[in-house]
C-alpha positions as CSV (number, residue, x, y, z in Angstrom):
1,X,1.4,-20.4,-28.0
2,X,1.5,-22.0,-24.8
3,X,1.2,-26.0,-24.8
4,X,-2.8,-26.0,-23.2
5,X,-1.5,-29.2,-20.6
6,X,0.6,-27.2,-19.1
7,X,0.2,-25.4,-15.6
8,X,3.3,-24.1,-14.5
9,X,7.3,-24.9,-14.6
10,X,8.9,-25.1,-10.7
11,X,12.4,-24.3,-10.8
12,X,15.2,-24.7,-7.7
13,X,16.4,-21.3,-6.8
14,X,18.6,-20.2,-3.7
15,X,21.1,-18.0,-2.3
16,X,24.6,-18.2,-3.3
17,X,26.3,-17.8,0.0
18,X,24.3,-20.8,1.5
19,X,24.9,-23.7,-1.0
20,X,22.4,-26.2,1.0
21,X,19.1,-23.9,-0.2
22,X,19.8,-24.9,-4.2
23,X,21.3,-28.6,-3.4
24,X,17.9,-29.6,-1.2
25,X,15.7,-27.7,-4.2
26,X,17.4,-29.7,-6.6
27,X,17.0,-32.5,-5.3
28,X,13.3,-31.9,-4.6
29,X,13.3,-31.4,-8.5
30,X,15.2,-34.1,-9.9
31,X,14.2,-37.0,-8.7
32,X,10.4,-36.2,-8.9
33,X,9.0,-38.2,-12.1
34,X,7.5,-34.5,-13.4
35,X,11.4,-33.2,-13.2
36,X,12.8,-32.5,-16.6
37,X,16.6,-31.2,-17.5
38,X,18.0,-28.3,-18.3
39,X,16.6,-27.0,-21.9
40,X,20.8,-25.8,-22.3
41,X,23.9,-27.1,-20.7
42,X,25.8,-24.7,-19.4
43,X,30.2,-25.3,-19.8
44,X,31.8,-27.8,-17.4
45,X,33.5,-25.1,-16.0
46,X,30.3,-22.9,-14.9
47,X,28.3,-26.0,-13.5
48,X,29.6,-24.7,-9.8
49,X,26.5,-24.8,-6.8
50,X,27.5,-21.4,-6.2
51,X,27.1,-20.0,-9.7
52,X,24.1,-21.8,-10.5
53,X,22.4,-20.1,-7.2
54,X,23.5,-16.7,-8.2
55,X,22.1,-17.0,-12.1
56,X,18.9,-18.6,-10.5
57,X,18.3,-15.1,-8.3
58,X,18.1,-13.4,-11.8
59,X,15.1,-11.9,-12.9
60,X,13.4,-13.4,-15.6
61,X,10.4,-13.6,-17.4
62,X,8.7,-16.8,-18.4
63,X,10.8,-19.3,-20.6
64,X,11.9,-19.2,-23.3
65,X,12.2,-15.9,-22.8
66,X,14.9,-14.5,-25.0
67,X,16.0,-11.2,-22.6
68,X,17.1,-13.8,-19.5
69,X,17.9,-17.5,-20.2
70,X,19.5,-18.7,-17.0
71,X,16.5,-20.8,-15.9
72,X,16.7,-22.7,-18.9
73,X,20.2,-23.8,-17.6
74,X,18.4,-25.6,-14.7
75,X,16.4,-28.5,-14.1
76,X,12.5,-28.1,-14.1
77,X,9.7,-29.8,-13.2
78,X,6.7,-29.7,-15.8
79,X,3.0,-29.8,-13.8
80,X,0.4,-30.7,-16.7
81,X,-3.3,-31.1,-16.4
82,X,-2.9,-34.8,-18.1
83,X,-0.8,-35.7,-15.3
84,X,-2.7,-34.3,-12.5
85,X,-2.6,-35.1,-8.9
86,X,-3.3,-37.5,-6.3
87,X,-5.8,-36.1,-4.4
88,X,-8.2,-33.0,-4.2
89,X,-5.9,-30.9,-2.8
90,X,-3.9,-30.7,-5.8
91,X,-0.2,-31.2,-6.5
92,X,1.2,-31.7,-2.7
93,X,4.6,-30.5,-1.7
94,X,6.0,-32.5,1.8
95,X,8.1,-35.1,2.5
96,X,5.5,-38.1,3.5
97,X,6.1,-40.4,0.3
98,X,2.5,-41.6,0.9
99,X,1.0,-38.7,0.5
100,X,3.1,-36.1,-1.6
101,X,3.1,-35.4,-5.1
102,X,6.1,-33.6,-5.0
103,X,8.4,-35.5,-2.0
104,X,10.8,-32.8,-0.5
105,X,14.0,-33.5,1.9
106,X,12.8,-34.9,5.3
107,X,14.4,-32.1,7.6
108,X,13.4,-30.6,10.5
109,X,10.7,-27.7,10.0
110,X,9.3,-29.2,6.6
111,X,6.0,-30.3,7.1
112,X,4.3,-34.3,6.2
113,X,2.0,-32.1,3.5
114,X,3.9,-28.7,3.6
115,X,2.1,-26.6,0.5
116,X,-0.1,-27.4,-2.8
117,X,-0.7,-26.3,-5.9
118,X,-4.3,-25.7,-6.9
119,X,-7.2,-24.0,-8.0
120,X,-9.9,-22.0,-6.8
121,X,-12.7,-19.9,-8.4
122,X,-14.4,-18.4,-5.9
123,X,-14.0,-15.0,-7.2
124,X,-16.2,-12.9,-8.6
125,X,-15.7,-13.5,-12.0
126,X,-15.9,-17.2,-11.3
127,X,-12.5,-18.1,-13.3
128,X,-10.2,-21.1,-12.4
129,X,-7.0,-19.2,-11.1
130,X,-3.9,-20.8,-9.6
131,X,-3.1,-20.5,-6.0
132,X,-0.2,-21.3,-3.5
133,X,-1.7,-23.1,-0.8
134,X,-0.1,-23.5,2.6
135,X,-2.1,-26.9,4.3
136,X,-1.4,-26.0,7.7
137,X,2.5,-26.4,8.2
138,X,4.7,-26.0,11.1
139,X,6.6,-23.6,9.6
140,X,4.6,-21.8,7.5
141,X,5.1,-20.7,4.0
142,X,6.6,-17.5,2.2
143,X,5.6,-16.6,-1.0
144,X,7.2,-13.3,-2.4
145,X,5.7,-11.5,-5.9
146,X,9.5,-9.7,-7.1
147,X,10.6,-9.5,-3.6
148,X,7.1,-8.3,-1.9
149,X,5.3,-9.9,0.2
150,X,8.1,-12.1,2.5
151,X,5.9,-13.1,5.4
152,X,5.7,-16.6,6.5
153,X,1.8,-18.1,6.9
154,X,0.2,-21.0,7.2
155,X,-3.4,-21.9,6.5
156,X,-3.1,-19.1,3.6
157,X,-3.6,-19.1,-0.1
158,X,-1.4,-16.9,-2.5
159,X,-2.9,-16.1,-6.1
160,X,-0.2,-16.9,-8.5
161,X,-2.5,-16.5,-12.0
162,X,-5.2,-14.3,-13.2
163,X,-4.8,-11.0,-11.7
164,X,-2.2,-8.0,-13.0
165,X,-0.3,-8.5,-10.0
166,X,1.1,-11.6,-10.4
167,X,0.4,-11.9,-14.0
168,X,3.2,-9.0,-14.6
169,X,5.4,-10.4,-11.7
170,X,9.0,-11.7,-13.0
171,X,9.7,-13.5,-10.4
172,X,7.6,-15.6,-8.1
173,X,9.2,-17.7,-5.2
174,X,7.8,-20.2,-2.9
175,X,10.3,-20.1,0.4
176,X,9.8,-23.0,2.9
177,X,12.3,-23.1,6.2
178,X,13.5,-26.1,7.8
179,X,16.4,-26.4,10.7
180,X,15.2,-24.1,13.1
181,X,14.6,-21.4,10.0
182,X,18.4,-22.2,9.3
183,X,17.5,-24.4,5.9
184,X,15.8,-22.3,3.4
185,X,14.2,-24.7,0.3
186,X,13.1,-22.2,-2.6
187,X,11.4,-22.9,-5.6
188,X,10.7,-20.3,-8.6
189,X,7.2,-20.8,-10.4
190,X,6.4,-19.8,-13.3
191,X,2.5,-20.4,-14.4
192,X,1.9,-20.9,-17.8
193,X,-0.3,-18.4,-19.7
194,X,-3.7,-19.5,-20.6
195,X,-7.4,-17.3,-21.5
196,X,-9.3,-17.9,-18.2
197,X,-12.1,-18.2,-20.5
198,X,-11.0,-20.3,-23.2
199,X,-13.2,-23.5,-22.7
200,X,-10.2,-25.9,-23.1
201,X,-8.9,-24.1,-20.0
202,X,-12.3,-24.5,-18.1
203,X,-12.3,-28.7,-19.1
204,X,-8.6,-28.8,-18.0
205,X,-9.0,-27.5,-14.8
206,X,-12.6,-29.1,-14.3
207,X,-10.7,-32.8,-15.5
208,X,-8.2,-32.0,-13.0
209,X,-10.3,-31.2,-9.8
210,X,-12.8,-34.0,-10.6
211,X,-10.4,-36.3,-11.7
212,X,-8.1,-36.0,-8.4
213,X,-11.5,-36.1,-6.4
214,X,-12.3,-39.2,-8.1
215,X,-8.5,-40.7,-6.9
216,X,-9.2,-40.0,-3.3
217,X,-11.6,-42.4,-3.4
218,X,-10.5,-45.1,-5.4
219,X,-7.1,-44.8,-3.5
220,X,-8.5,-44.2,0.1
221,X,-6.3,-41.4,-0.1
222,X,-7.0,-38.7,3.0
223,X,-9.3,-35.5,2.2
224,X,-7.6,-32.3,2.9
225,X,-9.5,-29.3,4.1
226,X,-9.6,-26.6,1.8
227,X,-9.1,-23.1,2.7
228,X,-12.1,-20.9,3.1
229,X,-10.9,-17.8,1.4
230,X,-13.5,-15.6,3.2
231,X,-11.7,-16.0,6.6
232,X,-9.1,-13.8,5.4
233,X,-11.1,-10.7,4.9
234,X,-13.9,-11.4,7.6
235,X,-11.5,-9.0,10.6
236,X,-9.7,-6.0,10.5
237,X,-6.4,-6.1,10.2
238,X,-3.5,-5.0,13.0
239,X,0.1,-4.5,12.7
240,X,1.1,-8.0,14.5
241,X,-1.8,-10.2,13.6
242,X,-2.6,-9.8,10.2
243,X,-4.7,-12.7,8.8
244,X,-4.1,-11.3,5.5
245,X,-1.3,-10.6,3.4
246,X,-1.6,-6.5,1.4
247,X,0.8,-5.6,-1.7
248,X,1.8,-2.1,-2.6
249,X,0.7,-1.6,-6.0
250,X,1.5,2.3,-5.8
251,X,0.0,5.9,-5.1
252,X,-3.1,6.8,-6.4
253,X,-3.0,10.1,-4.5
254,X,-1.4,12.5,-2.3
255,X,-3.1,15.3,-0.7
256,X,-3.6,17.6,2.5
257,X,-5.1,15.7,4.4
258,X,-2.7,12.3,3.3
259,X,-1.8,9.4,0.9
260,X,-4.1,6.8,-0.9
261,X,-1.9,3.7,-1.9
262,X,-3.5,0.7,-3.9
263,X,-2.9,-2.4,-2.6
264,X,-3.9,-6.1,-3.7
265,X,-4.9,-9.0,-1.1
266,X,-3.3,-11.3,-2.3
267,X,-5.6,-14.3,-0.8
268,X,-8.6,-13.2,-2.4
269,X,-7.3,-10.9,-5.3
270,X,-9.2,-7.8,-3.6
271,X,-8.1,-4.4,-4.5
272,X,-8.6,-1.5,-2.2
273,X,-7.3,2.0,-2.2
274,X,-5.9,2.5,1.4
275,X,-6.3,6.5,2.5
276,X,-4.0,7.3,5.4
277,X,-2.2,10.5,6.9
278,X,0.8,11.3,5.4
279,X,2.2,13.0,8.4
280,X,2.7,12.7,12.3
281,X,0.3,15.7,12.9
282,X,-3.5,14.8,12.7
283,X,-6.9,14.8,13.9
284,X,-7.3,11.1,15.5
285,X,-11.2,12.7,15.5
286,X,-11.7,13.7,11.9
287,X,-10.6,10.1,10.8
288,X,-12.8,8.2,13.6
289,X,-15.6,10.7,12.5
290,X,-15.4,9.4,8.5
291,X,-14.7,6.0,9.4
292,X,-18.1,6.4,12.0
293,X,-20.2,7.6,8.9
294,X,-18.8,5.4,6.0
295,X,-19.5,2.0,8.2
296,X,-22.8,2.3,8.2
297,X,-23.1,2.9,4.6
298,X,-24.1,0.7,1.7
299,X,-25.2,1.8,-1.7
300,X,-24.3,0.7,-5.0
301,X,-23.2,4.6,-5.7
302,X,-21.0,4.9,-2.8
303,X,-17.8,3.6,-2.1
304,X,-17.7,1.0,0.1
305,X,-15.4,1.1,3.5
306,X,-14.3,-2.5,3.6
307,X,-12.3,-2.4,6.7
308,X,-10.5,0.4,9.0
309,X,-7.4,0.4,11.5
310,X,-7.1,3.3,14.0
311,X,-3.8,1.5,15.4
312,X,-1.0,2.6,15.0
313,X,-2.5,5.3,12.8
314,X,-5.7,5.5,11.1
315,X,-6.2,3.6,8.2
316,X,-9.4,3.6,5.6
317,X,-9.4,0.3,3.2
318,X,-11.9,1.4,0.4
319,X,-12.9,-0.3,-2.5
320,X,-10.4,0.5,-5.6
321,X,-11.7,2.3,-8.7
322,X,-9.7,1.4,-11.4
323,X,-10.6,4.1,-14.0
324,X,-10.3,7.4,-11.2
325,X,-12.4,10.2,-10.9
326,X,-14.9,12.0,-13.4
327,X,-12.2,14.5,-14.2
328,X,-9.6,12.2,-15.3
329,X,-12.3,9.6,-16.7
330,X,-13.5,13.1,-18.9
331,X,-10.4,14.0,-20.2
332,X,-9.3,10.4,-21.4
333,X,-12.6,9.9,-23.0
334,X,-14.9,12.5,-22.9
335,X,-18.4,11.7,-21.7
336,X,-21.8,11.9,-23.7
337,X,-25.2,13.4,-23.2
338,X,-26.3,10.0,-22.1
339,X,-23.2,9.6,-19.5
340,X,-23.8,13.0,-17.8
341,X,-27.8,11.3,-17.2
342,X,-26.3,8.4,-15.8
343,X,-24.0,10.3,-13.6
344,X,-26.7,12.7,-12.3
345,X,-28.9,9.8,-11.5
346,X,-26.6,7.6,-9.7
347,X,-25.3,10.8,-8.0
348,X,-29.1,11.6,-6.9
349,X,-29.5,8.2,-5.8
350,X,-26.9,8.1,-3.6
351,X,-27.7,11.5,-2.2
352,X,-31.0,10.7,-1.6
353,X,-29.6,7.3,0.6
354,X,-28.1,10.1,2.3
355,X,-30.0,13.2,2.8
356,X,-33.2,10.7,3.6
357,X,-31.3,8.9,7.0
358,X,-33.3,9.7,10.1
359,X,-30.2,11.9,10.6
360,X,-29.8,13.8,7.2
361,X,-25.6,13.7,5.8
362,X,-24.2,16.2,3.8
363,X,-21.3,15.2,1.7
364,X,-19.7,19.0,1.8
365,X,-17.4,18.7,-1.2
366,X,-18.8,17.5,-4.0
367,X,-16.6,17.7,-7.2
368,X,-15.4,15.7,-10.1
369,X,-12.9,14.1,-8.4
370,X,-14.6,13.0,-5.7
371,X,-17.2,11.1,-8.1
372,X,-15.5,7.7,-9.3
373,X,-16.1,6.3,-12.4
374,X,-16.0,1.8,-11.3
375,X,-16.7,1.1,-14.8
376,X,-17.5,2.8,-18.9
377,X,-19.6,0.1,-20.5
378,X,-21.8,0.2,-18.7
379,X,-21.1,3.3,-16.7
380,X,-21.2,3.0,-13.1
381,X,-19.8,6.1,-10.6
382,X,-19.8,6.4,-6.8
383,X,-19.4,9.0,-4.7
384,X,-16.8,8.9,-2.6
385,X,-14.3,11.4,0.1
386,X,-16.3,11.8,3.3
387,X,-13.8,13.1,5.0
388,X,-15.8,16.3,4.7
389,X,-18.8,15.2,5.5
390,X,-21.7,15.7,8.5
391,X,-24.4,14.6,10.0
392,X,-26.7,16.0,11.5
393,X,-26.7,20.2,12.5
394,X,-24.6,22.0,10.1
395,X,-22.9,25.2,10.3
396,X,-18.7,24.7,9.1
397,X,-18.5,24.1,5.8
398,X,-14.7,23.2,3.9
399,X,-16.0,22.4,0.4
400,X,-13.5,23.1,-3.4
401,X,-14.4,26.8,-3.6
402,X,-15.4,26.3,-7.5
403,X,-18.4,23.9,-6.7
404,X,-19.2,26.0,-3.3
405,X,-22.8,26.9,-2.7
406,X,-23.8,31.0,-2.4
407,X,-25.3,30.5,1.3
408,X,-21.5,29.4,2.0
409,X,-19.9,32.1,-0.1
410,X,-21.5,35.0,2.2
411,X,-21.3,32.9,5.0
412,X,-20.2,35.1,8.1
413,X,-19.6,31.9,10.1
414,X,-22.7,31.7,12.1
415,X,-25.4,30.4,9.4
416,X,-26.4,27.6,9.6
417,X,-26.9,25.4,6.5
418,X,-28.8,22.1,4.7
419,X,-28.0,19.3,2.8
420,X,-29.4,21.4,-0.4
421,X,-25.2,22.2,-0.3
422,X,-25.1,18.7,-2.1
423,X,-27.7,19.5,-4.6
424,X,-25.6,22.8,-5.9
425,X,-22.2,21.4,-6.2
426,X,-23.7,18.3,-8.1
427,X,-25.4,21.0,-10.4
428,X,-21.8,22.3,-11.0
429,X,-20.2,19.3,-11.5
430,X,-23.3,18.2,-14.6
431,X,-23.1,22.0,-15.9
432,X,-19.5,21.5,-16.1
433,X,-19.5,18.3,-18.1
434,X,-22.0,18.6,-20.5
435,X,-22.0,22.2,-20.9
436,X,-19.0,23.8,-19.5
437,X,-18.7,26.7,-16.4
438,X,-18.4,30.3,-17.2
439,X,-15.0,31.9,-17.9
440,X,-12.7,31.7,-16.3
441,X,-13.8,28.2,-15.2
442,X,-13.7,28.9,-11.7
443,X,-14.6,31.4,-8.8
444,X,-15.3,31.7,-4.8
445,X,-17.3,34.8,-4.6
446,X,-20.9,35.6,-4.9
447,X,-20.8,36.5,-8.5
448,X,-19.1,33.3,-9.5
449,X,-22.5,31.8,-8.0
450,X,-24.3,34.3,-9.9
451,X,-22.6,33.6,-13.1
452,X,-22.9,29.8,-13.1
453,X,-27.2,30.1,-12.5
454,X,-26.8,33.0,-15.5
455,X,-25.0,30.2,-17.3
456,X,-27.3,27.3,-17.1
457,X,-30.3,29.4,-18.1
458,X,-28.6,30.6,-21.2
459,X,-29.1,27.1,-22.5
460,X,-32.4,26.0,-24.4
461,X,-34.8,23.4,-22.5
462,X,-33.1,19.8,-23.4
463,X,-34.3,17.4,-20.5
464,X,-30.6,17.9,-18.7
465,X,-30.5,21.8,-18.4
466,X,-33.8,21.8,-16.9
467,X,-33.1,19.6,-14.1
468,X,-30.0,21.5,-13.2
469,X,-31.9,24.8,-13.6
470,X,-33.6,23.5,-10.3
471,X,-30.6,22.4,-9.0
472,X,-28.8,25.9,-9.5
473,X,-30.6,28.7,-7.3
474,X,-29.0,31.4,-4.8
475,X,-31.7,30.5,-2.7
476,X,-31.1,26.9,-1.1
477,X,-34.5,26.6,0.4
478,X,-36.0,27.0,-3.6
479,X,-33.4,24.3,-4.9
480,X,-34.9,20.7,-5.3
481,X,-34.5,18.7,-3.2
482,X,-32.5,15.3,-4.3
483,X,-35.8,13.0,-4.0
484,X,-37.5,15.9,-6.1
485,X,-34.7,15.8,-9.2
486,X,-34.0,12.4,-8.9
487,X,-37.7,11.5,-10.0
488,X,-37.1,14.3,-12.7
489,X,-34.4,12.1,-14.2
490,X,-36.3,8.8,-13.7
491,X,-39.1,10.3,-15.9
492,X,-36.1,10.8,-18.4
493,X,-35.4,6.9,-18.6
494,X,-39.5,6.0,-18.3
């Protein structure tokens, strides 16, 4: 159980070919007031500089960790809540006595008030997390999360608490250069573990904001501007001028037409799944085309664009869904009667945002992976993939052959088509859930079309089946239209 005062441990760190970055951290450390010594003493003969920087490049989890104890052979300072502060911009790292918490070495390149250490809840959970701040240094700042992440800003927060990413980061370093970038000062933090929830928490850090807002008063001490953590998601970002900082957090898929990596921002703890092309040969075209379409829309059951790059290759930054697609959502937990209701009535929604415009858009290739599930309790899905999809006049159609419409399946090439496309492949994807698709589960002929209608009318009337009976016809001019079944369902829920 974690001591509640406590906010985080700052250990020196450095390299152990360049003696200077642990003897200037050290120093920073020890003859700070907050400093403590070593929780073990290492032997005379293995108190070196150089051995001390290369056990403090080890990896290790939070003290006292058993697996790694070389930071408990260094000194450490102790930040606690009952020993907050001087001002409201939390505890100040820079080598002005006057006006630093922490007072580093006066060198070239290190800044009067270099970085802080402080809160912010202005996310959308509202919790208190715990944030790196630069305050506008000359040098800028690096903060790496295990080694990602090493690019110098200034004016920029890091999130160091409260989010998987750096919650299950071993090792998370604060880099400041002096010298002409010669001097390197590095510090390793390790944030004490606390429920963002637990109301002793919430006091703490209320006690600890107030109470240093108080001091700047009483003390005459300067105000310092806080970040404004909407300026670093406001512009799109480019290779050389990135006012935000993106981790790779993996691949969440790889397909024909390219990669979808996760990243995390880590100013304003923003996820977003990043589609790009996983290749040198594309069409520029088809990606300015779905970027065109998904900018100008917004609808809780769509997934929202939140920023593009065409330079040097396109790039979509989309809103992550944590839980996936129906399909994988289905087999982990399978859904209900009542899910496959809410599914087909977000879906319709969103269709209907869709197929209403003053220039009607057909998705094209509806299918359970292209549905995301954002959340279980309560269930919330969006559609999402238009790289497929159209506006306006449409005759090409490059849908999943299993949830293809008939009109496409004898398609000679020269038909032409509506958004009732939508409306059958949706009707697949319910009948497929609740009830199941004929054997063999899949098909891309006529009578595959034929089978699926035959199957939904085996069913007795429920509510569900009868919607998708409307939904399923040969004849896409006799099909509902999404309006029609969406006030179907809503007569369900009245």
């Amino acid at each position: 159980m974690v001591d509640p005062d406590i906010i985080a441990w700052v250990y020196p760190v450095g390299e152990a070919q360049k003696v200077d970055t642990v003897r200037y951290a050290t120093h920073t450390v020890v003859k700070n007031k907050r400093s403590r010594p070593p929780r073990r003493q290492r032997r005379p003969e293995a108190l070196a500089p150089a051995l001390l920087a290369r056990s403090a490049r080890e990896t290790t989890p939070p003290p006292p960790a058993k697996s790694d104890q070389e930071l408990e052979y260094l000194p450490y300072l102790e930040l606690r809540f009952s020993d907050g502060p001087r001002t409201s911009a939390g505890f100040i790292f820079g080598k002005d006595p006057d006006l630093s918490d922490i007072l580093l070495p006066s060198i070239q390149g290190i800044s009067r008030r270099h970085f802080a250490l402080t809160f912010r809840n202005d996310f959308e959970d509202g919790r208190y997390r715990l944030v790196v701040r630069d305050l506008g240094s000359t040098n800028g700042t690096t903060v790496a999360y295990d080694g990602q992440g090493k690019q110098c800003r200034s004016n920029c927060d890091w999130i160091i608490s409260g989010f998987e990413t750096p919650d299950t980061t071993q090792k998370l370093e604060v880099e400041l250069r002096g010298g002409g970038h010669m001097t390197r000062i590095i510090f390793r933090v390790v944030v004490a573990r606390h429920d963002l929830t637990s109301p002793v928490y919430i006091k703490n850090v209320e006690r600890f904001l107030h109470g240093a807002a108080v001091s700047d008063v009483l003390f005459g001490a300067p105000r310092l501007q806080s970040v404004d953590a909407n300026k670093f998601h406001t512009a799109a970002p480019t290779p050389t001028n990135q006012p935000f900082l993106l981790l790779k957090r993996g691949v969440i898929g790889t397909g024909g037409f390219g990669d979808v990596i996760r990243l995390w921002n880590v100013s304003t703890g923003e996820e977003y799944a990043c589609k790009r092309p996983n290749g040198y040969e594309y069409r520029r075209e088809d990606w300015e085309k779905e970027i065109a379409i998904m900018k100008n829309m917004q609808h809780e059951n769509i997934v929202r664009l939140c920023f593009a790059t065409l330079s040097p290759e396109p790039r979509l930054f989309l809103e992550y869904m944590e839980l996936g697609n129906l399909s994988l959502e289905h087999k982990r937990l399978p859904f209900s009667l009542q899910d496959c209701w809410d599914i087909l009535r977000q879906s319709l929604s969103a269709l209907v945002y869709l197929h209403c415009r003053r220039e009607p858009i057909a998705h094209r290739d509806l299918k359970p992976q292209n549905i995301l599930v954002k959340s279980r309790n309560p269930l919330h899905v969006k559609l999402a993939d238009f790289g497929l999809a159209k506006a306006g006049s449409l005759k090409t159609y490059c849908g999943t052959a299993t949830y293809r419409p008939p009109e496409i399946q004898m398609d000679n090439g020269s038909q032409r088509y509506t958004v009732a496309v939508d409306i059958w492949s949706l009707g697949v994807v319910i009948l497929q859930l609740e009830y199941g698709l004929p054997a063999p589960g899949y098909g891309s002929t006529m009578a595959w079309c034929a089978s699926i209608v035959k199957e939904a009318r085996t069913w007795e009337s429920d509510g569900l089946i009868d919607i998708l009976q409307r939904m399923l016809i040969l004849e896409p001019n006799e099909r509902a239209t999404a309006k029609a079944c969406l006030s179907a369902v809503e007569a369900h829920y009245a």
